[in-house]
C-alpha positions, 0 to 999 in steps of 0.5 A: 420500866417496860414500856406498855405496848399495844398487844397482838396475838401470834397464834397462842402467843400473845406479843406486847400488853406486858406479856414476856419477851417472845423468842422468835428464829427463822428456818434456813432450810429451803422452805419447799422442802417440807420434810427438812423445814419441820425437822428443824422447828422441831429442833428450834422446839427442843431448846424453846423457840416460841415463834418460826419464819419462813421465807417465801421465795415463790408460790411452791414455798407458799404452798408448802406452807400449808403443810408445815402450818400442819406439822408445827408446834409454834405459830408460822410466819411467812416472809413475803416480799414484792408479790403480793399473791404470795401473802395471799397464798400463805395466809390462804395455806393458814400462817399465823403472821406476815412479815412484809413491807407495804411500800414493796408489795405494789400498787394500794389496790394489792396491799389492801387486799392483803389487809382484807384477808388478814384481817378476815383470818386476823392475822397480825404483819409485822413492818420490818424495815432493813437498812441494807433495802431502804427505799432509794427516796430516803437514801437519796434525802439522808445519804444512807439507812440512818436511824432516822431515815429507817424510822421515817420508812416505818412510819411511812409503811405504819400508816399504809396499813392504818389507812386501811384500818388495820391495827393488828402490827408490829414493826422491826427496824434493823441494821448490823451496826449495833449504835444505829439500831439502838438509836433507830428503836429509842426513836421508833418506841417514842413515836409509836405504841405497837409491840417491837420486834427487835433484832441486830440484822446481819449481826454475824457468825455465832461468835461475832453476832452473839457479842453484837446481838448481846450488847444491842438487844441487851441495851434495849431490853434493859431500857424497857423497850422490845416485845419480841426478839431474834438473835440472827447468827451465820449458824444454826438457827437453834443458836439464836434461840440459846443466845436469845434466852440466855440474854433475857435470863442475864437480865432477869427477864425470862427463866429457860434452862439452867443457870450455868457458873464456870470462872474463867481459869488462871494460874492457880488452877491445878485441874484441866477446867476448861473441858470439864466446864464444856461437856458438864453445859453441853451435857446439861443443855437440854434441861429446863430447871430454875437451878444454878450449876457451877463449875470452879477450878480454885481454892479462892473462889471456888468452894464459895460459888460452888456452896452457893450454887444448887450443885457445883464442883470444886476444884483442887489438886488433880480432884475436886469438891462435889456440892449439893445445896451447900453441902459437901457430898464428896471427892472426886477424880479430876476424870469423873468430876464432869460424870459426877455432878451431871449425874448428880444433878440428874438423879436430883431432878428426875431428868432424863435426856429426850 
């Protein structure tokens, strides 16, 4: 069962209370540049990113925050660290969250301020505790970012801003070892009632960090624990978002895109399957249908899967099976076979590629 947080706000997306699993990325492109930052939401946009970060290096990228608030289609966070007056300048340009550590930002004095000003505009922080920047007082005492020395840092940052009577957070706490985040998190969601961010930091290229963050974020959201998540690769940003709803939808959590069926070829197979399989998902990427596609390359298990699939493809000898609700619509080539069920599948739906 999901654990019931409290619930914050992130512009027009609502995080924790019960509402879905939001899907969260951050631009890799220089935030000063404003131009090259907007065209890259707008790509995170297309395959449904629902909240973006930026960094915040220094008050030009804070600056320049303004205009990309502007040119956005989803609710902006602005990454801050150690200066205070950035998070004062971004809230200022109109970010619709922070992501800060109150124990990095200074002296109490500028930590309240930052406080006063978000909760005048009421703009929710987000606590992300790192392993990889621990504070050196809880290295010295555990050794190194144990799960329990990160979330005694998340405590620590929690209560700062409680002090300060706010009450509008949520908290992150990451490390790139997959067993340790898991553990960090069964041990921060027993301590406290904010909504989690959650993530594997540092989780690798798209194909090592997808397997990690698969495995982790898979684990915590099937344990009921995470109100927003981030899939963080060496990539394109837009894979994160692909592999995020890809796990949510694994788990029968969130529904974005098609449901994509493809067996994984063997020895009796006597068509070419696995270029026909690639292009039938990429061409298809785009879509948002609550549909199931299947691509199979037997006589075994193929014509089955492809019966139950909404449209499918069944393999034979150098041709295959085209279905459509069960049915059997006709043979095709092993060359048109990719061109046949994409263009089925579109007709079907009305859907045209933006």
């Amino acid at each position: 069962m999901r654990k019931l947080t409290k619930q914050i706000q992130i512009g027009d997306v609502k995080i924790g209370g019960g509402a879905p699993c939001a899907v969260q990325s951050m631009c890799s492109t220089d935030t000063r540049d404003v131009a090259a930052t907007l065209a890259q939401i707008g790509r995170l946009a297309e395959v449904g990113c629902e909240i973006i970060r930026c960094a915040v290096p220094d008050m030009d990228a804070a600056i320049a925050l303004a205009a990309i608030k502007a040119g956005s289609s989803m609710p902006l966070i602005a990454d801050i660290h150690f200066d205070y007056k950035l998070a004062l300048k971004a809230l200022e340009s109109g970010v619709d969250g922070l992501r800060l550590n109150p124990g990095n930002i200074g002296e109490r004095w500028k930590v309240a301020e930052v406080v006063k000003a978000a909760s005048e505009r009421k703009i929710p922080i987000r606590i992300g505790v790192n392993g990889g920047s621990l504070e050196k007082d809880l290295l010295v005492k555990y050794g190194h970012p144990t799960p329990e020395a990160m979330v005694e840092s998340a405590l620590g940052h929690v209560r700062i801003l409680e002090g300060l009577g706010y009450d509008q957070i949520k908290v992150s706490i990451k490390v790139s070892d997959v067993v340790r985040t898991l553990e960090a998190y069964r041990l921060l969601s027993e301590a406290i009632d904010y909504p989690l961010h959650i993530g594997v930091t540092e989780a690798g290229t798209v194909f090592s960090g997808t397997i990690k963050s698969s495995v982790g974020l898979g684990i915590l959201l099937h344990q009921g624990i995470g109100d927003t998540m981030r899939v963080s690769l060496t990539g394109d940003p837009v894979d994160e978002v692909r592999v995020a709803y890809d796990i949510l939808k694994s788990l029968d959590l969130r529904k974005r895109g098609i449901n994509f069926v493809s067996c994984p070829t063997c020895g009796r197979c006597q068509i070419d399957l696995i270029p026909v399989a690639e292009e039938v998902e990429k061409r298809l990427g785009f879509l948002d249908k609550n549909i199931t596609v299947a691509v199979m390359g037997c006589a075994v298990n193929g014509p089955g899967e492809a019966r139950e699939a909404d449209f499918g493809i069944a393999g034979g000898k150098g041709e295959g099976l085209l279905f459509k609700n069960g049915e059997i619509i006709r043979k095709v080539p092993e060359k048109e076979m990719a061109d046949a069920l994409v263009e089925e599948v579109l007709r079907s739906t009305e859907s045209q590629k933006p």
